[in-house]
Residue, then its C-alpha position, 0 to 999 in steps of 0.5 A: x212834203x216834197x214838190x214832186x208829188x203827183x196830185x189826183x183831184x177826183x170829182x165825183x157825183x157829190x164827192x171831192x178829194x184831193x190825193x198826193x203821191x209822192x214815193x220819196x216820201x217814205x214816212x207819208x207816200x200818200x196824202x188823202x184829204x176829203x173836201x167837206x162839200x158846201x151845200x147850196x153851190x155848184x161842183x164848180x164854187x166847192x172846186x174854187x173854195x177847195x182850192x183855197x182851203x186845201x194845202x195839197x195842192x201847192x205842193x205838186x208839180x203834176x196833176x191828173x182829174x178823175x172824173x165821174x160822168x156819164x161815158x159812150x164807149x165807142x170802138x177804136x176803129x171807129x174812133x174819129x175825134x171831130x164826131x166826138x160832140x155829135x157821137x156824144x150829145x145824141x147819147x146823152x141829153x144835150x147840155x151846153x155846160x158841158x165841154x167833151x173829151x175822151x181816154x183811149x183804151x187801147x188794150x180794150x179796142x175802144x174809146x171812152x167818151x166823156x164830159x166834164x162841165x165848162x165852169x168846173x174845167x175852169x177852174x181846173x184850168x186857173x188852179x192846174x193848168x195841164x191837168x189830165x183828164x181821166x174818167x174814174x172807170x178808166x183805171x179800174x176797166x184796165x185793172x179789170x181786164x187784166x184781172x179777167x185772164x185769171x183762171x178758166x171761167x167767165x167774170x162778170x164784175x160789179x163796182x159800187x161807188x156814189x149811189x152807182x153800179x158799174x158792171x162789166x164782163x170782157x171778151x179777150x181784149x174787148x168788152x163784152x158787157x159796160x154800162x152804169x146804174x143807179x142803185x137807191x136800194x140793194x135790191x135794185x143793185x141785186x136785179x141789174x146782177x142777174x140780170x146782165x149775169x142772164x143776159x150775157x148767159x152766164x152759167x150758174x156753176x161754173x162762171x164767176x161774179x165779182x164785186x168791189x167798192x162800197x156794197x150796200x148790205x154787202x152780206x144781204x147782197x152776197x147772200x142772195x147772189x149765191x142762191x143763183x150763183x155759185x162762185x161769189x166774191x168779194x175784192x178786198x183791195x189791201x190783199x188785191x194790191x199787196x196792201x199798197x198804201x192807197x189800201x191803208x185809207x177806208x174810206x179811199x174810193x177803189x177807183x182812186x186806190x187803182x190809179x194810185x197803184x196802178x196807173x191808169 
């Protein structure tokens, strides 16, 4: 493999991965390698042990951090980097291991505020000095928007990943509705559909639902939806994305397919 790849090191709830992109490599442009977690230790201590047993890595010259964490999505004209913590740590439970920092959304006039743990930045730090940090929604919130322009009908779009439900709708360029769920089982993932689907009056026979990512009971879920809903569907990333060769990996999270194909 060459040295000019792009490294994407996505950190999730639970989850690592290592991802190259290198597009002069025409026999393997993309190299996924999942990173078999160690129970009982820190995000941080897998990071660190990652780094010593993934081979990716010493062969890229840049690197990028998809992070999954908690967001405060601010509006742009509001927008005041010295206000971030603040702004931040009264949304969300104060926690001192925790360092903020932010992705701007221009084409959404707004702001995503997140944080990333001080040991895990840390480590990034000594392993890729200069890593971008990019929260995981931030490529699928732009490749969204830009997906809700298709047709005449309003979308609500739901994005299953890590035991999560993101759902979002947007309103030309802004957001209309953003916000993050845990979903243990498919009926709580069903209620907060309909429910957001409700609350932004959404009508039943004309507008549109959208799901991607990993669905629990995918056919139960889609069953039940079309019983309120009548226009339901299903993003299949290989015809989304032209089967782009991040779309070849099952098990390749759709956020990290979207950041590979598509940038941030």
């Amino acid at each position: 493999m060459s040295g000019r790849g792009l490294l994407t090191i996505r950190v999730g709830k639970n989850t690592l991965s290592f991802t190259t992109q290198d597009p002069t490599n025409l026999e393997e442009p993309i190299v996924y390698e999942p990173y078999l977690m160690k129970s009982g230790i820190s995000m941080a201590a897998n990071l660190r042990e990652a780094f010593k047993e993934t081979t990716t890595v010493r062969s890229t010259a840049k690197a990028q951090v998809l992070l999954d964490a908690k967001v405060l999505m601010m509006p742009l004209d509001y927008f005041q980097e010295s206000n971030l913590e603040d702004y931040y740590f009264h949304s969300f439970p104060h926690d001192k291991q925790l360092s903020v920092t932010f992705n701007v959304l221009p084409d959404l006039n707004a702001v995503a505020v997140f944080a990333i743990n001080k040991d895990v930045r840390l480590v990034l730090r000594d392993n890729v000095p200069g890593a971008l940090a990019v929260h995981l929604m931030t490529p699928v919130w732009h490749y969204l928007h830009k997906r809700s322009f298709t047709g005449h009908r309003k979308k609500l779009f739901g994005y299953f990943h890590d035991n999560q439900l993101e759902i979002c709708s947007f309103l030309q360029n802004r957001f209309k509705f953003c916000n993050t769920f845990d979903v243990t089982q498919c009926s709580d993932a069903l209620y907060f559909l309909l429910y957001v689907w409700r609350q932004l009056n959404l009508q039943p026979e004309h507008d549109e639902i959208h799901l991607v990512g990993n669905i629990p009971e995918r056919e139960w879920i889609i069953d039940e939806l079309k019983r309120y809903i009548q226009n339901v569907y299903v993003i299949t990333p290989t015809a989304e994305f032209n089967r782009a060769p991040a779309t070849a990996f099952d098990d390749m999270p759709f956020d990290l397919m979207t950041i590979l194909t598509k940038g941030r």
